[in-house]
C-alpha positions in Angstrom: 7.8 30.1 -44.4 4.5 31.4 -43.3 1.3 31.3 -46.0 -1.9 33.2 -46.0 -3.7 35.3 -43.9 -3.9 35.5 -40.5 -5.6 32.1 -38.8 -4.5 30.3 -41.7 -3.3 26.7 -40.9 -1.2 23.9 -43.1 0.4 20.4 -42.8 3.9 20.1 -43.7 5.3 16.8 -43.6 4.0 16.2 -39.8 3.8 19.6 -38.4 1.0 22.0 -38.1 2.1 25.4 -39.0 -0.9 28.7 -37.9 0.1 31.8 -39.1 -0.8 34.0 -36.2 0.5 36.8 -37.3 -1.7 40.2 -37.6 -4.3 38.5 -34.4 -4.8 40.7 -31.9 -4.7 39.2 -28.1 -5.9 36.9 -27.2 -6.3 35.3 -30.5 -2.9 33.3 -31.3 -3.1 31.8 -27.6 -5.9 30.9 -28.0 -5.7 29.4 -31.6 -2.2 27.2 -30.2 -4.2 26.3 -27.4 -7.1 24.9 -29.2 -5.0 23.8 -32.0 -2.6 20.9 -29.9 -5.0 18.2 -30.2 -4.8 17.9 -34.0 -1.2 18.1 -33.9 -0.4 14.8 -35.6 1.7 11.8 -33.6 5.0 12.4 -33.5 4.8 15.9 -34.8 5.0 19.8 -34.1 3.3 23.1 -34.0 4.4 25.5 -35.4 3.4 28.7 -34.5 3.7 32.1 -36.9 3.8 35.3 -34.5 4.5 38.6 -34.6 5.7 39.0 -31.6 7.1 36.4 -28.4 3.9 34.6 -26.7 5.3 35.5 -23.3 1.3 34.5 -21.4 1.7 30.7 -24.0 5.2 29.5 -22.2 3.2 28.8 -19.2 0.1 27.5 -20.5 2.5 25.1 -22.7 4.4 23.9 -19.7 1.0 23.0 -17.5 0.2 21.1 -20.2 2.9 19.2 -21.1 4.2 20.7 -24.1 7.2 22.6 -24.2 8.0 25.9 -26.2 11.1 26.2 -28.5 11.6 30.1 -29.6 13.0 30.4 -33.3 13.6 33.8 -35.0 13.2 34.2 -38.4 12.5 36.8 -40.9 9.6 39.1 -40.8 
């Protein structure tokens, strides 16, 4: 479950959860995008958004990363 307001980012166990809710584009591209590189080894992001990233699936996949859609509640 998401926590805090919106840019707020948190460790658990070894993924990196932002909460990218409430950001207006570009913001939460931006945010993932900057954001990989202190994923930690082995881990995930995991990304909080109000709505599907559709301009991030591409950016993901040119660099590397792939994307893995999950709803959940609001």
């Amino acid at each position: 479950m998401a926590l805090g307001e919106p840019g707020t980012q948190w460790l658990e166990g070894n993924e990196l959860h932002l909460e990218l809710r409430g950001l207006a584009p570009p913001a939460p591209l931006v945010l993932v995008l900057r954001n990989l590189g202190s994923v930690p080894a082995g881990g995930a992001l995991v990304a909080h958004f109000g709505r599907d990233p559709m301009m991030l699936y591409p950016e993901l996949a040119q660099r590397g990363w792939a994307a893995q859609r999950v709803d959940g509640p609001p």
